[in-house]
C-alpha positions as CSV (number, residue, x, y, z in Angstrom):
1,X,0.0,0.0,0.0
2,X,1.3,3.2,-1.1
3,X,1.6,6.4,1.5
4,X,-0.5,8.2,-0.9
5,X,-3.6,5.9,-0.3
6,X,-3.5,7.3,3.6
7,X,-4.9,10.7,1.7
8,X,-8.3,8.6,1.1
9,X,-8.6,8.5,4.6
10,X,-8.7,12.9,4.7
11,X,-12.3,13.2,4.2
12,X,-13.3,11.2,7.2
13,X,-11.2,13.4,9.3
14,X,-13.0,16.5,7.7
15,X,-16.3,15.0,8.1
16,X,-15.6,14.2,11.5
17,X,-14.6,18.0,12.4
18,X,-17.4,18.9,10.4
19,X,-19.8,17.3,12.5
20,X,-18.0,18.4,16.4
21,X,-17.1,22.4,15.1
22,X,-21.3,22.6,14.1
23,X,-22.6,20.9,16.4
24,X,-20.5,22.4,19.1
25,X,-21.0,25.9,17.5
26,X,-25.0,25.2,17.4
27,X,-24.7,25.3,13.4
28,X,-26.9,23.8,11.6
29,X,-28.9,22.0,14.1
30,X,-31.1,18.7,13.8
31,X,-34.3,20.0,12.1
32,X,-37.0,18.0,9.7
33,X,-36.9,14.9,9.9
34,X,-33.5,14.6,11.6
35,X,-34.9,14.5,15.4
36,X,-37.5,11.7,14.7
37,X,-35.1,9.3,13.5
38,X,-33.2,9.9,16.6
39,X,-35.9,9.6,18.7
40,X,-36.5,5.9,16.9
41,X,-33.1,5.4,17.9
42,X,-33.5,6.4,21.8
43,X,-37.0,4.1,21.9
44,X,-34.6,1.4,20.8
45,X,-32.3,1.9,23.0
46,X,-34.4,3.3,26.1
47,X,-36.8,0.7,25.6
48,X,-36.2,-1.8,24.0
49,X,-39.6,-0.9,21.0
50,X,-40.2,0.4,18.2
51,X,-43.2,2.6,19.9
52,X,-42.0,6.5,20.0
53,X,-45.1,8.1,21.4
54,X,-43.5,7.8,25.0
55,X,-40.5,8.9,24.0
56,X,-42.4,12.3,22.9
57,X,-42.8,12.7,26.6
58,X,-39.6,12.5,28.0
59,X,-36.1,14.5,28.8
60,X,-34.3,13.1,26.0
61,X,-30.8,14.1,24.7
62,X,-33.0,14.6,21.4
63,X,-35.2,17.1,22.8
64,X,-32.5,19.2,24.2
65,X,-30.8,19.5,21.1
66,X,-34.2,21.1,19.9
67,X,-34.8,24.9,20.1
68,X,-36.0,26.4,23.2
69,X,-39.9,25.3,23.6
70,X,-39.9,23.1,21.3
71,X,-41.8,19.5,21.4
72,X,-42.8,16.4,19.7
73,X,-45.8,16.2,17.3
74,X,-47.4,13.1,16.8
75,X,-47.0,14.6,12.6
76,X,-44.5,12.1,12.7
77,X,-46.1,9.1,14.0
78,X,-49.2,6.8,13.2
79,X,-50.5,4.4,15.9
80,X,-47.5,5.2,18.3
81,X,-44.6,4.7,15.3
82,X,-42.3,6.7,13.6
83,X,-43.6,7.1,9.8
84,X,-39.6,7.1,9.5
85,X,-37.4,3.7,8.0
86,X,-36.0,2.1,11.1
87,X,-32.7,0.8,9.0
88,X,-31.0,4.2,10.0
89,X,-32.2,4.5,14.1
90,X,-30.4,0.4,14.3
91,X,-27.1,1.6,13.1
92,X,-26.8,4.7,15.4
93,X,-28.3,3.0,18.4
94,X,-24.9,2.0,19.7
95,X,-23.1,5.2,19.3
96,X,-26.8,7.1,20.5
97,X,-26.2,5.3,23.4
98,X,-22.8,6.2,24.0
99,X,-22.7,9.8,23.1
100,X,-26.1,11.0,22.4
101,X,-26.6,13.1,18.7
102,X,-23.3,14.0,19.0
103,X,-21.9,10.3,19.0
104,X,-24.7,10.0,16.0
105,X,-23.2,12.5,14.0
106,X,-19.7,11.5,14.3
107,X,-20.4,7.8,13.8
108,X,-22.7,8.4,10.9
109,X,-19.3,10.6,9.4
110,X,-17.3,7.6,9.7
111,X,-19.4,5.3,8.2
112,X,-19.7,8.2,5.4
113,X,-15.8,8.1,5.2
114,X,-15.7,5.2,3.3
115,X,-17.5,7.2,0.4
116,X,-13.8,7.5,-0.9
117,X,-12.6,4.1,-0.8
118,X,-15.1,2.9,-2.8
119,X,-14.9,5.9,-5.4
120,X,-11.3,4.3,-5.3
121,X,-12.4,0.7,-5.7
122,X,-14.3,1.8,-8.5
123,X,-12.0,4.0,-10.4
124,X,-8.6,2.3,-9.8
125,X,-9.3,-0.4,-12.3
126,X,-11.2,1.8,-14.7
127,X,-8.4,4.5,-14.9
128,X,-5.7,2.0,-14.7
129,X,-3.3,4.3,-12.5
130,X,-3.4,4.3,-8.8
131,X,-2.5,8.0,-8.3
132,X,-5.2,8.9,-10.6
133,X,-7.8,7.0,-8.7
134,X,-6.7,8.5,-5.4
135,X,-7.1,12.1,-6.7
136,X,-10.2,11.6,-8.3
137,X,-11.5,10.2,-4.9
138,X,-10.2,12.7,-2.7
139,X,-11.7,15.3,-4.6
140,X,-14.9,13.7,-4.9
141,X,-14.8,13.1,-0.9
142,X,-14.0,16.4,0.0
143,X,-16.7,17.6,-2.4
144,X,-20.8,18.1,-2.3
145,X,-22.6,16.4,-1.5
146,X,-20.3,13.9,0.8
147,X,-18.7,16.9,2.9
148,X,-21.8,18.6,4.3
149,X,-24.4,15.5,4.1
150,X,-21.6,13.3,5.6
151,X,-23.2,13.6,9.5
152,X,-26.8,14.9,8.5
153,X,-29.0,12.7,10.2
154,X,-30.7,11.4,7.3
155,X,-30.5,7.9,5.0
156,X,-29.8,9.6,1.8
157,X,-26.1,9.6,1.5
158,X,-25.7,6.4,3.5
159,X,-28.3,4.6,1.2
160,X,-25.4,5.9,-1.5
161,X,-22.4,4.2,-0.2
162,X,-24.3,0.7,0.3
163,X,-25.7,1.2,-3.2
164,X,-22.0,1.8,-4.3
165,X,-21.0,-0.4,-2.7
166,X,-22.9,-3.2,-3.8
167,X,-22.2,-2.2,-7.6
168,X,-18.3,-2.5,-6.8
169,X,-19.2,-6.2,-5.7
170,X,-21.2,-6.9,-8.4
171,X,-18.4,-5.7,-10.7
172,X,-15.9,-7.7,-8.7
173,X,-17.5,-10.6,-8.2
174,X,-17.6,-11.4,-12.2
175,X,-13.5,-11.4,-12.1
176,X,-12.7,-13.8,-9.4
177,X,-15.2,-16.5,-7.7
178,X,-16.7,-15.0,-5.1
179,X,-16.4,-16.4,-1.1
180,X,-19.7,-17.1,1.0
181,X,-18.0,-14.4,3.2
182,X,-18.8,-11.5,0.5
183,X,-22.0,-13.1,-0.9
184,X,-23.1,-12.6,3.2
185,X,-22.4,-9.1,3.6
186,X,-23.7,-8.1,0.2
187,X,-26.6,-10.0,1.3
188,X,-26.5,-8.1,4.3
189,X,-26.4,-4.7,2.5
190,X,-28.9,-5.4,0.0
191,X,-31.4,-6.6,3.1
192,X,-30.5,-2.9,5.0
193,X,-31.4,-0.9,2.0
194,X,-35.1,-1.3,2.0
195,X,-35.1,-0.6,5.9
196,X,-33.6,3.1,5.0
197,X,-36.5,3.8,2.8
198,X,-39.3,2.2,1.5
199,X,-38.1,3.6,-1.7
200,X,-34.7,1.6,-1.5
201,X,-37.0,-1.6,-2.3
202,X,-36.5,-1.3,-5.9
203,X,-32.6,-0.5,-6.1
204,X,-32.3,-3.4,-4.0
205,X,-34.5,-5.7,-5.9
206,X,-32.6,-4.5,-8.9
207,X,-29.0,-5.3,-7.4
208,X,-29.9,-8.6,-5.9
209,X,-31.2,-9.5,-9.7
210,X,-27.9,-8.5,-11.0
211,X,-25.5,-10.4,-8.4
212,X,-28.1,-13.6,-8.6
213,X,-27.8,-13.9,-11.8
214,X,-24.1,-13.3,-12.0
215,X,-23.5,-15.8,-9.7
216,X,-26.6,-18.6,-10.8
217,X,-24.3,-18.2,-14.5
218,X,-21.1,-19.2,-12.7
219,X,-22.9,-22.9,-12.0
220,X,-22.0,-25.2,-9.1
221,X,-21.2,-23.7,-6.1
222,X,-22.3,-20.0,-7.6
223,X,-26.0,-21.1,-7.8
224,X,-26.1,-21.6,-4.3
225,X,-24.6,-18.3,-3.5
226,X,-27.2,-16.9,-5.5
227,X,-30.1,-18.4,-3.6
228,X,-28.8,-17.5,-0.6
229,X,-28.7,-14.0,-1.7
230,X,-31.8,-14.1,-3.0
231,X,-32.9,-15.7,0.2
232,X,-31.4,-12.3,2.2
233,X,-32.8,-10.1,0.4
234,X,-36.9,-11.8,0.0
235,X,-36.2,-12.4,3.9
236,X,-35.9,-8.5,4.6
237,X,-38.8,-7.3,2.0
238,X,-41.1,-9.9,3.7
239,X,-39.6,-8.6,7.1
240,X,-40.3,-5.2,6.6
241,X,-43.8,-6.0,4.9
242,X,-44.8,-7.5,7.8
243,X,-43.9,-4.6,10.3
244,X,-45.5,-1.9,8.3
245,X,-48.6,-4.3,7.9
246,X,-48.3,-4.8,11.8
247,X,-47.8,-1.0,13.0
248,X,-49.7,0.9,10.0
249,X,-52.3,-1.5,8.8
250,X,-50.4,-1.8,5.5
251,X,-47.4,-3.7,3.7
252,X,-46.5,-0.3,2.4
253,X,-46.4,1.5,5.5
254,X,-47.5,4.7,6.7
255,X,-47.4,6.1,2.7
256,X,-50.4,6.5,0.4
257,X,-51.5,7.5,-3.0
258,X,-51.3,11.4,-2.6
259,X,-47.6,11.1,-1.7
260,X,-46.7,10.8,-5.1
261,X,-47.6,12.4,-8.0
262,X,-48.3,11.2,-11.6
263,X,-48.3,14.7,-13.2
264,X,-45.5,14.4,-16.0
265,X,-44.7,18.4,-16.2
266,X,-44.8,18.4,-12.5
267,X,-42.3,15.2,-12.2
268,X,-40.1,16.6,-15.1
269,X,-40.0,19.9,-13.6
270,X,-38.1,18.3,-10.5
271,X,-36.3,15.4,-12.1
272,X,-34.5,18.7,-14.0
273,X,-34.4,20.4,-10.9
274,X,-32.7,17.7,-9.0
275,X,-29.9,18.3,-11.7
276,X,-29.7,21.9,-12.7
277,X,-31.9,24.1,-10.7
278,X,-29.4,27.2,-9.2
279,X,-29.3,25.4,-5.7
280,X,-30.8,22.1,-5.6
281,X,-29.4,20.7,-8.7
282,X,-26.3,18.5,-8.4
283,X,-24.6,20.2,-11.1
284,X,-24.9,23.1,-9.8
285,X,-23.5,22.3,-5.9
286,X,-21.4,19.5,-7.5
287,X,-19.9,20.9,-11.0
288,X,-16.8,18.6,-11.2
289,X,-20.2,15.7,-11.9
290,X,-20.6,17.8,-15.2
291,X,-17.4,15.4,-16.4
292,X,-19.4,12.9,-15.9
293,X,-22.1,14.2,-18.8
294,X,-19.3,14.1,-21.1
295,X,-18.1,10.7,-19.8
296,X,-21.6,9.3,-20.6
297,X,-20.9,8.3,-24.6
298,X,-17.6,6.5,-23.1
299,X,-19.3,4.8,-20.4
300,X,-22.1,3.3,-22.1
301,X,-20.2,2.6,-25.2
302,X,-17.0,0.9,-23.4
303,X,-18.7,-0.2,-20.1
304,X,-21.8,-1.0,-21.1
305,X,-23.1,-4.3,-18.6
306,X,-21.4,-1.8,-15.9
307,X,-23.4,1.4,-17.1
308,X,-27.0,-0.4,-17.7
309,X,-26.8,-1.5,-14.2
310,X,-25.8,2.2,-13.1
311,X,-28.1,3.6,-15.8
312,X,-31.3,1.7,-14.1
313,X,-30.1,1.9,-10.5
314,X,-29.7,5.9,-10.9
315,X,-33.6,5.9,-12.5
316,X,-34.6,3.7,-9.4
317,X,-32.9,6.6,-6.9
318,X,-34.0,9.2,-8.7
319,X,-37.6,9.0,-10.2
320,X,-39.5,8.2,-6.8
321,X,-37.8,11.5,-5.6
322,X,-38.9,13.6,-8.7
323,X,-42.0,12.0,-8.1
324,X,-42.6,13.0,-4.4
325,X,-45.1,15.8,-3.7
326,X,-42.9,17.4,-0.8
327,X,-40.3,18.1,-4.0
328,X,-36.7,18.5,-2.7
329,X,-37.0,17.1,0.1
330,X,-39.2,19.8,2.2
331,X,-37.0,21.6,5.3
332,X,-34.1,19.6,5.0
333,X,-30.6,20.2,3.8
334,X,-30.9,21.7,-0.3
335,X,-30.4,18.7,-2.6
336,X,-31.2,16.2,0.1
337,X,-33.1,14.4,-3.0
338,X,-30.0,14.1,-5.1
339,X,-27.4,12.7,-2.3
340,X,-27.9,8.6,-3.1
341,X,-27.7,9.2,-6.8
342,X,-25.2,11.5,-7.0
343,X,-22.4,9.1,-5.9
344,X,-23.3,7.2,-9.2
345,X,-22.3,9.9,-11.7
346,X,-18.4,9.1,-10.2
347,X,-18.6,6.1,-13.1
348,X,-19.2,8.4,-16.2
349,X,-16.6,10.3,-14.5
350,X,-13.8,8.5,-14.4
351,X,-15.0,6.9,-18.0
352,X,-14.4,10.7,-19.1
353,X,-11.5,11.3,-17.8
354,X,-9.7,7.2,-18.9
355,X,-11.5,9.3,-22.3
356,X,-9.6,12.2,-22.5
357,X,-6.6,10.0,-20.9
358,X,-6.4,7.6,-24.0
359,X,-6.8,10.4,-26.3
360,X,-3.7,12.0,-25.6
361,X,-5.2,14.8,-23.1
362,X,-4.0,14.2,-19.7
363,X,-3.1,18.2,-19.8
364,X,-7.1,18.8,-20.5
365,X,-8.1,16.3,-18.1
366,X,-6.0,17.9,-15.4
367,X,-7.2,21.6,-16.4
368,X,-11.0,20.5,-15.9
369,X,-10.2,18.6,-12.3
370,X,-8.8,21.9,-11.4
371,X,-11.7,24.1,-12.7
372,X,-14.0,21.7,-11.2
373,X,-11.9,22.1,-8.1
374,X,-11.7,25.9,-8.1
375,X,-15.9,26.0,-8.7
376,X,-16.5,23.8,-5.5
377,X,-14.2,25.9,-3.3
378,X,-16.8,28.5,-4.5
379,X,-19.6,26.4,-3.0
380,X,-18.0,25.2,-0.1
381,X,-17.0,28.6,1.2
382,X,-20.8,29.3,1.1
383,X,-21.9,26.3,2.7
384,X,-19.5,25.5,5.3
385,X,-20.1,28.6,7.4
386,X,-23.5,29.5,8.8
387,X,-26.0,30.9,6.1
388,X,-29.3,29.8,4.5
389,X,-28.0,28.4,1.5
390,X,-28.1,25.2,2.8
391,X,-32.0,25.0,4.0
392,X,-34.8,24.7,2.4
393,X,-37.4,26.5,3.7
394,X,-41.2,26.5,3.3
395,X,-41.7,25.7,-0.3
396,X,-43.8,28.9,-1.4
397,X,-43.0,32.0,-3.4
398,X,-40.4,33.8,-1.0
399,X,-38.5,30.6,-0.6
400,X,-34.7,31.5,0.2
401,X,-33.5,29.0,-2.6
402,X,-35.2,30.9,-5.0
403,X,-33.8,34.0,-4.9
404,X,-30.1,33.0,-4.0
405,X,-27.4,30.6,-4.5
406,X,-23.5,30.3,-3.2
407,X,-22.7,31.5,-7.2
408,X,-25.0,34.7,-6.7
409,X,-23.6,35.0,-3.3
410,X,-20.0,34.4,-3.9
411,X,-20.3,37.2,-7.5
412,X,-23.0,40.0,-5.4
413,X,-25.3,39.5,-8.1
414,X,-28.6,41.5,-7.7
415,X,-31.8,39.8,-8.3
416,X,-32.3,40.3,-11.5
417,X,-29.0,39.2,-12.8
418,X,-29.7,35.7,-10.4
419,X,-32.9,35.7,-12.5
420,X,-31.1,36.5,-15.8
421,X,-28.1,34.3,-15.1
422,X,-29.3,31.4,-13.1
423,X,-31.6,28.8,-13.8
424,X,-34.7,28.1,-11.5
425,X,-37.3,25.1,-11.6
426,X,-39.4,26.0,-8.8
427,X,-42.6,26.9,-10.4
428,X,-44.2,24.5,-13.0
429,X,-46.3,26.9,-14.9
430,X,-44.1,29.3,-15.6
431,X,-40.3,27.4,-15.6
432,X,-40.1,26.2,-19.1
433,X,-40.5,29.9,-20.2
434,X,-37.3,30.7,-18.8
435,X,-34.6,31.4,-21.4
436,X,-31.9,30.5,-18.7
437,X,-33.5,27.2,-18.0
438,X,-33.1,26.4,-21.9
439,X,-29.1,27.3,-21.8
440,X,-29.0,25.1,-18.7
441,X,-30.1,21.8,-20.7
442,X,-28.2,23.2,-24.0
443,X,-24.9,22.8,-21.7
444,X,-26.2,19.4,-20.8
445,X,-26.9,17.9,-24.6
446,X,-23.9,20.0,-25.6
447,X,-21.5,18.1,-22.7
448,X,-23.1,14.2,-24.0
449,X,-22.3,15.4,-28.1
450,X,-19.1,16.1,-27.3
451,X,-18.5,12.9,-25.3
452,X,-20.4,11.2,-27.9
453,X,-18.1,12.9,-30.8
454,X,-15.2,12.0,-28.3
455,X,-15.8,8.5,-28.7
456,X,-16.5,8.5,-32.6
457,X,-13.2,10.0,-33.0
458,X,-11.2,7.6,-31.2
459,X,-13.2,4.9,-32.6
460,X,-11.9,5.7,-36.3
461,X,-8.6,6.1,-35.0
């Protein structure tokens, strides 16, 4: 192991003095959703249930981290439980219980830390070049939305890493045999996912599918991995179906029809929204992902049994969220929506920069880390220190998100340059009417020609 591969290891440390420096400073305090998947977690450890209604009642390390006067709602809860997944409140209960939030913040960091090593699983075999790999991870790390999701009490990013992580073992597993070891604790991720978020059902249905049949091809010894695999994963969807049906009178839990929408303008409104609206968008708070547009043609043309799987595992992540009616994820963190399928756009990534690599254009490749670099250092100077750019508040026509972004912020543009310059998808009537909003998805299908041109060239050569 190289001394360079220690620097994948820096963004755990920063997401670790992320977490103490705000929460000792009282910045950006649990809000949303954030306190009721804590309190899931102190009914588990407190009392042993999965009942929260008592815990609304008591002196609870959750309830003092809560502003002055404030209190437990049952808006929340249905028949005494949380409306919340419980996969999240089971992995914090130990350090909850040691350390109150605090010990959940910092624990939820670490297990957030490993974001890099599997950006470096990933990409150290596509790039071919270890030192490569490491950069690109480290950057990636110590980028949005890893460094200020990393100890937000919240699913999203975690639900990332496992799905990640599950796609690096799936791509692994078709080099060498695979042990009953690793076929366990892929089993064992696949069967957390769903417990996140009812919405992680289909992801995981879609990666079990994948490494079953990987494995059931392999014959012998392989088929039996595959049906125990499959055996995880059917227990932990019956599991869950079962508890939903038990506490809310339904396999699907607490959710119903109106918490979705069918509305196609509405849906593609957000689903654009999600990737280029001035705050929520990914591209926006994550530009160094716009490689990964160019990357695409690469990906899919050179990668393509890696980049279907991505291709319908990022459509699984992303299209229930566009879909949602409390669009972009209501009062929590801006671009909460976006965290788990962000972390999939690092593939395209690297297969743009192995692209420009092969082609004879390291120099390029190097300029466009470093402008990608110098364009996040724009965002996390805005985000890192207290401000509003990071909330989202009440989703009506003063919302803060609307009229500002850390790019509006960081030039002092007035309002009617932010409304000029920036592109908005807040309001459906009225967004595709937006010149902006046109140059926005111009840069996009200008980004894949290029790739796509990219790959013709180097295909006649």
């Amino acid at each position: 192991m190289r001394p360079a591969h220690g620097l994948l290891l820096l963004p755990m440390v920063v997401y670790v003095l992320i977490a103490v420096v705000w929460y000792t400073q009282r910045i950006n305090p649990i809000t949303g959703d954030e306190p009721h998947y804590l309190l899931s977690a102190d009914s588990l450890w407190r009392d042993g249930d999965v009942q929260v209604i008592n815990n609304h009642q008591l002196d609870t390390p959750v309830l003092r981290e809560l502003p002055p006067g404030a209190v437990f709602t049952t808006t929340h809860s249905r028949n005494g439980y949380s409306l919340h997944g419980l996969g999240l409140p089971l992995l914090l209960v130990p350090a909850y219980a040691v350390a109150g939030v605090l010990g959940a913040k910092v624990w939820l960091a670490l297990l957030n830390g490993l974001i890099p090593l599997v950006f470096y699983r990933l990409a150290r075999p596509l790039l071919g070049n270890a030192l490569w790999a490491i950069a690109v991870a480290v950057m990636l790390g110590l980028g949005q939305p890893c460094i200020t999701a990393s100890s937000q009490i919240y699913p999203d990013l975690l639900a990332g890493l496992l799905i990640l992580t599950l796609v690096a073992d799936w791509r692994e597993c078709g080099a060498t045999p695979p042990r009953a070891g690793q076929v366990l604790l892929s089993g064992l991720l696949l069967a957390l996912l769903p417990w996140l978020h009812l919405k992680l059902a289909l992801p995981a249905i879609i990666l079990g599918g994948f490494m079953a049949g990987r494995y059931w091809r392999m014959g012998g010894h392989g088929r039996m991995l595959a049906w125990r695999l499959s055996l995880l994963l059917a227990s932990s969807l019956s599991g869950l179906g079962a508890y939903q049906a038990f506490a809310f009178g339904s396999v699907l839990g607490p959710y119903q029809a109106g918490d979705a929408t069918t509305d196609g303008q509405y849906i593609g409104m957000v689903m654009l929204g999600l990737h280029i609206d001035r705050l929520q968008g990914l591209f926006f708070q994550g530009p160094i992902y716009l490689l990964g547009v160019f990357g695409l043609a690469s990906f899919f043309t050179k990668d393509w049994p890696l980049a279907r799987l991505t291709g319908l595992l990022y459509l699984a992540v992303m299209l229930p969220n566009a879909m949602h009616t409390n669009w972009y994820g209501g009062m929590s963190f801006a671009g909460r929506f976006h965290w788990t399928g962000a972390l999939l756009w690092s593939l395209p990534l690297v297969a743009a920069l192995r692209q420009l690599r092969a082609g004879g254009h390291t120099r390029v490749a190097v300029g466009l880390l470093v402008g990608a670099g110098l364009l996040q250092l724009i965002v996390l100077a805005k985000v890192l220190i207290p401000n509003g750019n990071l909330y989202n508040l009440p989703l009506d026509e003063v919302s803060a998100w609307t009229v500002s972004n850390p790019y509006a912020d960081f030039l002092a543009l007035a309002p009617w340059q932010r409304a000029l310059f920036l592109p908005s998808f807040h309001t459906v009537n009225t967004y595709l009417l937006a010149p902006v909003n046109w140059v926005a998805c111009g840069v996009l299908v200008g980004l894949l020609v290029a790739g796509w041109a990219g790959v013709r060239k180097d295909c006649r050569l």
